[in-house]
C-alpha positions, 0 to 999 in steps of 0.5 A: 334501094335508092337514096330516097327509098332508105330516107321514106323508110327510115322516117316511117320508123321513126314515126312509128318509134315516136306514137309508141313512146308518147308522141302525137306527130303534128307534121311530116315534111314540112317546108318552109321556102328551101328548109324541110324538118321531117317530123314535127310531133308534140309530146303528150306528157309535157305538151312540148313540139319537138322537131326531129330530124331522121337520119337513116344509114344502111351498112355501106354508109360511113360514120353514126347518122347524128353526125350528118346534123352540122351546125350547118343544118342545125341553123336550117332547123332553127329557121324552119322551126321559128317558121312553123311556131310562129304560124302555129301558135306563137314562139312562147311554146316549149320546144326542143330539137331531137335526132332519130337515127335509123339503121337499116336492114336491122331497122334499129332506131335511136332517139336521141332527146334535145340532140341540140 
């Protein structure tokens, strides 16, 4: 399975994950110039956009998925998401950042709430 594969297959799952627990998905991969969030989705019971990053691993990967998320690429979320506000409704809406890790073959999916 390539790289690309695990990634669409783990964003399919966390998707699905996030439509059964409450959430309408709004976006997926969305770009803004070089930055991609891959699923923006609103939550019903608050109304608030949530921003989610997926990171998927299968067992030949090292480490939990959450640690990909550096600082690095949490700046470049931030950016992306100040983006995506601001054309869709202004920067006064609440939102949140969160993490889904997706383990692969056992499609274990982890959410993790307000990841940063």
């Amino acid at each position: 399975m390539t790289t690309a594969e695990t990634g669409r297959i783990g964003e399919e799952l966390a998707a699905r994950h996030l439509r059964r627990s409450g959430y309408r998905i709004l976006e997926r991969n969305w770009r803004s110039h070089r930055y991609e969030i891959d699923v923006i989705a609103r939550e019903k019971s608050t109304g608030t956009v949530v921003f989610v990053e997926v990171k998927t691993r299968t067992p030949n990967s090292f480490g939990r998925p959450a640690d990909a998320v550096d600082r690095n690429k949490q700046r470049f979320l931030r950016l992306a998401a100040e983006s995506w506000l601001i054309a869709n409704g202004g920067l006064e809406q609440p939102a949140r950042f969160d993490v889904i890790e997706v383990l692969l073959p056992e499609k274990s999916v982890n959410h993790i709430v307000n990841a940063f």
